[in-house]
Phi, psi and omega in degrees: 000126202278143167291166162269104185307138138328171164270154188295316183278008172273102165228167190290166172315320189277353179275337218276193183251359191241349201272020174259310170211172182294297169313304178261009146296300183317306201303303165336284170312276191278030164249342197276354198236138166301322171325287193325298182311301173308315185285336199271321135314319163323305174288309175331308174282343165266333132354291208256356185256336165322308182304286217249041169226042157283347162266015252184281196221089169200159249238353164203155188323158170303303230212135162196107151296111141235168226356087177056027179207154204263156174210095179292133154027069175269013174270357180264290218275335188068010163340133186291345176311312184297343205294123155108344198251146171217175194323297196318319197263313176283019193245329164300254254285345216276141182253128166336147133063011193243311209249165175210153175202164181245163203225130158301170178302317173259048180333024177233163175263154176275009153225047169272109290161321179213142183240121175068038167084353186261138189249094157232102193284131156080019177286122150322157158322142127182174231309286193333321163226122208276347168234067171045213155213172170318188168268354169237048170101323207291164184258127160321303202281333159303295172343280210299346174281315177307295171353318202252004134330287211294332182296331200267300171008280212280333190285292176303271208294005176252341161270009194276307180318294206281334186290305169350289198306296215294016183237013196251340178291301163329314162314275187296347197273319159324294186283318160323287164091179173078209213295317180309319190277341180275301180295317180313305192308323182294320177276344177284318164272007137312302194272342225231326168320323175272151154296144172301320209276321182276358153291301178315292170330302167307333178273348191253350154292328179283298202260144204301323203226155168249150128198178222295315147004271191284359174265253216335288182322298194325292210285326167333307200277003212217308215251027172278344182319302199291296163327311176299308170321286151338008206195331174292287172323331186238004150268342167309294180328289175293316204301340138242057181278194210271324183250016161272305180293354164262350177273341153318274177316336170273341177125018184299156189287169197280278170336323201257333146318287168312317163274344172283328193215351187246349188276313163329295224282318213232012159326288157006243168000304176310316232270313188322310185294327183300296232284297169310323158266030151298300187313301188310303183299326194269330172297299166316327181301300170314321180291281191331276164339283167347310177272345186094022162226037161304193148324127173293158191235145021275351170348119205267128205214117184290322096038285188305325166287335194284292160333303147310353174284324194293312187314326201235085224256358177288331192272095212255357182277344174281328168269324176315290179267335169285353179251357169294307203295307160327331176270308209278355155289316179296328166266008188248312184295320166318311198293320159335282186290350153264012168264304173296335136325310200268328171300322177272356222280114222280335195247062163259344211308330195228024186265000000 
């Protein structure tokens, strides 16, 4: 008796291309668009210049022999040999064929103010300082490379906080249901009342002091509403699909249920809410700064320059780069998060 063929568009689970896992769907889905690809290198690359960016911009070498003793990475270490000296001053004293050094790309501290004993403020783009400098002298492009430290800093670690909150809230307020599930919601519209930005201001006008810390917290503390929702919502779905409810049923614990099959499951949505609220966070950092209740200064702050463009309004190199650094970090973490919307999105699974 002769078989039957499949149909040519019927293939088994290990044929489709997306049917092995959640993960190497996902992965799948957003590497296939060039946007994606493009965007995800951008953050990458601001990343790694955030990490890195006392090798990048800084008032002394990577690397220096001078007068007979070696200096490994002294912009970290700070030698007492050094003290009082930067890139300019070591390059007079430096002897032809005796002494060496590797210079960063950007030879200034971002809060270096005077070169070769000289203050020159409020200095055009040119070769010597190539996005100018400030009203007190400082090199822009050392600003804004610090800057962009402090912004992904304040992004991660101020989403790190609300996702925490909003998934450990979201969570139980799902799986519980009842009394539990009326107060998280109540409080969740409670919080959602204020505008966010204009809350954060007010808390951050009440307290005596700023600092980078505590702007992290703040905005932690204020911006979990939209996650809890998200993490409420898609554990209500799941918590009755078919293999939650037969893992019920062998007797798995309440607790081990949740964190083994229903929380993984419902990750998706976070990562999307993270990825946007980085963006959301690093914009806010900026505002904050801006009105003057950001990062303390001298802390190198895309915000804090943005204020001196206002301040200055002929210095157009003050608003420029740092408001360059500021679009493309805010739209390459957008573009993220609409790759990663469309990657976890369930009804790509069989397309």
């Amino acid at each position: 008796m002769d078989s039957i063929a499949p149909p040519a568009d019927r293939r088994t689970r290990e044929e489709r291309p997306f049917g092995r896992s959640p993960i190497r769907r996902a992965i799948s889905v957003f590497s296939s668009s060039l946007v994606n690809r493009a965007a995800a290198v951008l953050v990458i690359m601001l990343i790694l210049v955030g990490g890195f960016a006392d090798f990048l911009a800084s008032d002394l070498p990577l690397y220096l022999e001078f007068e007979g003793k070696t200096h490994v990475l002294p912009m970290l270490t700070r030698p007492e040999v050094l003290e009082g000296l930067d890139n300019s001053a070591l390059l007079d004293l430096m002897v032809e064929n005796e002494d060496w050094a590797l210079f960063p790309p950007v030879p200034y501290h971002p809060n270096q103010s005077k070169v070769r004993g000289e203050i020159e403020a409020l200095a055009p783009p040119s070769p010597k300082h190539v996005m100018g400098t400030d009203d007190r002298g400082r090199d822009v492009f050392a600003r804004v490379i610090h800057g962009t430290r402090i912004s992904l800093s304040i992004g991660f670690v101020a989403v790190s906080i609300y996702v925490f909150i909003g998934m450990f809230l979201g969570a139980i307020a799902g799986y519980r249901g009842g009394f539990v599930d009326s107060a998280v919601t109540r409080l969740i519209e409670v919080m959602m009342s204020f505008p966010t930005f204009f809350f954060i201001l007010a808390i951050q006008g009440l307290l005596e002091r700023t600092s980078i810390f505590q702007l992290m917290v703040v905005i932690g503390l204020t911006r979990w509403t939209d996650v809890a929702r998200l993490v409420r919502a898609e554990i209500l779905r799941i918590k009755n699909e078919k293999y939650v409810v037969a893992a019920r049923s062998v007797g798995l614990s309440r607790m081990r249920l949740l964190v083994k099959h229903i929380l993984p499951n419902a990750m998706g949505p976070v990562m999307v809410s993270a990825s946007f609220g980085v963006a959301g966070c690093v914009l806010i950092e900026a505002a904050l700064s801006f009105l003057g209740f950001g990062t303390p200064p001298p802390t190198a702050s895309w915000g804090e320059l943005l204020t001196q463009a206002y301040q200055h309004h002929e210095c157009w190199w003050l608003m420029a780069f740092p408001g360059i650094a500021l679009f493309i970090t805010v739209f390459s973490y957008n573009l993220v998060g609409e790759g990663l919307r469309d990657a976890v999105d369930p009804r790509l699974l069989y397309d």
